[in-house]
N, C-alpha and C positions, 0 to 999 in steps of 0.2 A: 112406776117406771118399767114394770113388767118384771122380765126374768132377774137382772141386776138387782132391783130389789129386793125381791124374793129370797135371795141368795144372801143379801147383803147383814142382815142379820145373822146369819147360820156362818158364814168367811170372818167375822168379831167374834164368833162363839166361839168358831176352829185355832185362831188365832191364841184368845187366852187360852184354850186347851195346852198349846201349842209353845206356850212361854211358862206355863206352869210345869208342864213335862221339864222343861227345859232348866227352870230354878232349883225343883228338886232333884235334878240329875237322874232322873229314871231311866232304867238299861232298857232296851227295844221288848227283851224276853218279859219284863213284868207288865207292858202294857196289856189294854185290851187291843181287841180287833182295829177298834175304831179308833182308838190313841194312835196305832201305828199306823192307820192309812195318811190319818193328820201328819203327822210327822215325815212319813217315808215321800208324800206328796209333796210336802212344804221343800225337802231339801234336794228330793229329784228332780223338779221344776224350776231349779233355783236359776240353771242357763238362762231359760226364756225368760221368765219373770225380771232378770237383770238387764237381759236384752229388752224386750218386746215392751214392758210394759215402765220400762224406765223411758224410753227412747218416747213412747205414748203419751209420757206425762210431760215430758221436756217439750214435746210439738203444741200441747198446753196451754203451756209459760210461752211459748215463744209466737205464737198465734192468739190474739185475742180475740181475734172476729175470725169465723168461718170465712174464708176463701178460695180461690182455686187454686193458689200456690199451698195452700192447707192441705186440701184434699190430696193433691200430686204427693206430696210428703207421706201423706197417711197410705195411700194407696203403694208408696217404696218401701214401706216401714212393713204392711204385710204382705208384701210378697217376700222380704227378706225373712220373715215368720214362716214360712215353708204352707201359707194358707191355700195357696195355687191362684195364680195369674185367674183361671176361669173362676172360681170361688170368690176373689177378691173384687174383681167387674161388676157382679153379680151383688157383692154384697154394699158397694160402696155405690150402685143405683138405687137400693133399698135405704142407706146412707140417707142419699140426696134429698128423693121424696122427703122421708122422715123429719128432717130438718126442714124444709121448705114446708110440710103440713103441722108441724109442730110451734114454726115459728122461734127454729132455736138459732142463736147467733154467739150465745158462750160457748168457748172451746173447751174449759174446763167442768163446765155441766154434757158436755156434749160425749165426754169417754163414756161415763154411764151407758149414755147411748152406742156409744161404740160396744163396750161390753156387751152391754142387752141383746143387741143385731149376731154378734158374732156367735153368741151360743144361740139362739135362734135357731142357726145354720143347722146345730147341732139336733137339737130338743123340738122341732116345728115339722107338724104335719105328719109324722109316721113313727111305728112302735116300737122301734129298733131297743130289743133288750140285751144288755149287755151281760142277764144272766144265762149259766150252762144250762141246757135242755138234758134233762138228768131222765132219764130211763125208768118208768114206771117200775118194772120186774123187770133182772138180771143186767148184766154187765154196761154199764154206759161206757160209746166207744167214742172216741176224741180220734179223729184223724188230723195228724198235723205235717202242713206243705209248707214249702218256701225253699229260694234258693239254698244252695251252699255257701255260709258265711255270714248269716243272719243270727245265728245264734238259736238254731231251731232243737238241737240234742240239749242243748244248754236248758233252756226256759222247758223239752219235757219233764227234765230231772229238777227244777225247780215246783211244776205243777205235781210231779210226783209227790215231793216234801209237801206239798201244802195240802193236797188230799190227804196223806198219809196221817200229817197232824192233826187233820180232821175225823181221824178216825178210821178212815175206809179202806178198804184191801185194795190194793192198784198193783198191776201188771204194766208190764212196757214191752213193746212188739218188735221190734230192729229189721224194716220192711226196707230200711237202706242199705239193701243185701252189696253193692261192689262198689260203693267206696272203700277206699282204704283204711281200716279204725273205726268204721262208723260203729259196727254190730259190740266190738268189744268199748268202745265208747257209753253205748247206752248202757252196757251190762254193767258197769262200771258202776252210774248214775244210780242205776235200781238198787246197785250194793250199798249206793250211801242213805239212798231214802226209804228203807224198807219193802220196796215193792217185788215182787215177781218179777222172773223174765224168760222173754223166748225171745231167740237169734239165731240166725244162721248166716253166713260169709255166702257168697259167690254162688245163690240159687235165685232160686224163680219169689220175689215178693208174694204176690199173692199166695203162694203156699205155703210160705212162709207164717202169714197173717193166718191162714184156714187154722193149719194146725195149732199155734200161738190161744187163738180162738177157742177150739178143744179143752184144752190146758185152763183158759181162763173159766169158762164154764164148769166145770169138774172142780175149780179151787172156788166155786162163788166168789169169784173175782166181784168188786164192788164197780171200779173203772179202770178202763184200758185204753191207755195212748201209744198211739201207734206213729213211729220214726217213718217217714218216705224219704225216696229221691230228691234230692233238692236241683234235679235239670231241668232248662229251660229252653235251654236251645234248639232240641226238637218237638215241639207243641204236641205234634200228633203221637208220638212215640211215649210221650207223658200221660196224653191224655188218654189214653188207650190201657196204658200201664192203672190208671188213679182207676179207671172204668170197671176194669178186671177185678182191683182192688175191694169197689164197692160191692161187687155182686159176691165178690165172696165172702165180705162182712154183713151184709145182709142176709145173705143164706144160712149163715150162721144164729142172726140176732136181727130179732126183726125192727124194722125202722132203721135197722142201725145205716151207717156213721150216725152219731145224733149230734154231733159237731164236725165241722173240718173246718180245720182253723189256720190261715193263713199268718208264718211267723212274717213281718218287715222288721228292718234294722231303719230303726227314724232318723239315724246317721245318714242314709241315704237319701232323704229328703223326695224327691220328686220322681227320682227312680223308682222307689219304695211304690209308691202310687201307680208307674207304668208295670210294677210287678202284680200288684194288683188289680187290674187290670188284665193284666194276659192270663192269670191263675182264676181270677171270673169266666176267660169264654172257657176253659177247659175241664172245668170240674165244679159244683156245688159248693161255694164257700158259706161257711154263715157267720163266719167271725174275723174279727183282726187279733195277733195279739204283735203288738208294738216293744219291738225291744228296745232299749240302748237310750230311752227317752232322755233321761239324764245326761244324757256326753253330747247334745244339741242343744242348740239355742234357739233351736227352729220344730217348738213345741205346737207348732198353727199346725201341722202335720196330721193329728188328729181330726179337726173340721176340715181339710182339703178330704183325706179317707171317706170320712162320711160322703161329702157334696160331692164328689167325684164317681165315688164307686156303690155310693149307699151300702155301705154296710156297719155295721157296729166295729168298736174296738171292746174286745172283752178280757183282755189282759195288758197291762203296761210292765215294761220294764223299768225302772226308776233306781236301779243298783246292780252291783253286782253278788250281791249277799241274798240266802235264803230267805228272806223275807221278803225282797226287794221286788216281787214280781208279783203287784195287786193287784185285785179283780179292778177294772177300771169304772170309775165315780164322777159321775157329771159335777156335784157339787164338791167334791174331793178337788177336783183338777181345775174347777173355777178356784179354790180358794188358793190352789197352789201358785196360778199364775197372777190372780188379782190380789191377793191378801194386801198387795203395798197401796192399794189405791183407797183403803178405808181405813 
């Protein structure tokens, strides 16, 4: 059946993982890596999964034979999934075909296929890796954008902890020189997760970064993420500001940014998408990282990102605890929203 089944063995593995964690009551700290992604995925996606994929099986039962009051249903069901109106057209003509050249007419053999199609969207036709491009020799630089309210200070100080427990020396830059709090916000962050830091209030970013830079070289800094601006509202004033930015992290460290990482709050649904979107024409993005995933039920947000804007999501937000902000897993995030369908 293609991807769904491919998966469909490994979403039963993930599961008994996932109910043995669960009998012997294991605390998050003694798992492995992979114990917690099962877990922290399982219960972050619990919205959607209650929504999406409850609501999927009930259209099911209540549809024996594929028809066009079926499809209309299916086609409400994920647009309320946050998958985007264009994504969802798009996927439910590839739908159509499939059924008519398959010769399928069960509804409840037919989700399979719905699964299958949907991560498709995801996984077909191009490389999008959702791993960090880590710096041959010297400091790997993370630039991270996104509005104000997203949760962009939040998740560096969380990506801070998770390097940090990995071992590596991380700096934090506070290049969000006149917000109010921002500079002693991140310092704040670095104080709880071990890292370095450089900030300054009410000067020029970019030299801000130059100098921060200096500092990070000199301490063999292992990586450094770097706080921005989170305005929107003058594109060119931005882009001009992010421009500045790059040439003088580049002149510093060559190739560098080797990321810039767009935070959305998946709270916002479609918004999320037109930010992405405007943060494409003005600066080089190469990644998503999605906050707030868990406090939606509108987990399709992920394949709309991809089909919309082609790009990877390479971090999720699924909690508000240190742990809670994992590298993002194609077969992780199938198992979190399908687990109830096998």
């Amino acid at each position: 059946m293609g991807l769904f089944q491919k998966f469909k063995e490994k979403i039963i593995g993930k599961k008994e993982v996932s109910l043995e964690i669960q009998e012997k009551e294991k605390p998050l700290e003694k798992l492995t890596e992979e114990e917690k992604d099962t877990v922290i995925y399982d219960k972050g996606l619990e919205k959607t999964r209650k929504e999406f994929v409850s609501e999927l099986s009930l259209l099911g039962k209540r549809y024996t034979k594929v028809t066009e009051d079926y499809y209309e249903e299916l086609e409400s069901l994920l647009i309320k999934a946050d998958i985007g109106v264009k994504t969802v057209f798009s996927f439910l003509d590839r739908l159509r075909h499939r059924v008519k050249h398959e010769n399928i007419t069960d509804t409840v053999f037919l989700n399979e296929v719905i699964v299958d199609e949907l991560f498709m969207i995801y996984v077909e036709g191009e490389s999008l890796t959702d791993k960090i491009n880590m710096a041959s020799e010297g400091p790997t630089v993370i630039l991270m954008v996104g509005v104000n309210g997203v949760g962009k200070t939040t998740t560096i100080g969380k990506l801070s902890h998770k390097y940090h427990e990995e071992g590596k020396k991380v700096m934090l830059i506070a290049a969000d020189t006149f917000r109010a709090g921002a500079v002693p916000q991140l310092e704040e962050w670095a104080h709880r997760t071990g890292a370095l830091f450089y900030g300054k209030e009410n000067t020029d970013p970019a030299g801000v970064i130059y100098d921060g830079l200096v500092q990070a070289k000199e301490a063999n800094v292992d990586i450094v993420l770097i706080d921005t601006a989170g305005r929107l509202q003058n594109k060119v004033n931005l882009m001009n500001e992010l421009e500045k930015m790059n040439k003088v992290i580049g002149k510093h460290v060559p190739n560098a940014p080797h990321e810039t990482l767009l935070i959305i709050d998946a709270t916002t649904g479609q918004n999320g998408i037109s930010q992405a979107e405007a943060f494409k024409e003005i600066t080089n993005i190469t990644g998503i990282v999605l906050t707030k995933l868990d406090g939606t039920a509108k987990g399709g947000i992920v394949l709309a990102i991809k089909e919309t804007v082609g790009l990877p999501v390479k971090f999720i937000g699924l909690g508000e605890g240190m742990e809670d902000l994992r590298s993002f897993d194609i077969e992780d995030y199938i198992y979190g929203l399908f687990k109830d369908m096998v």
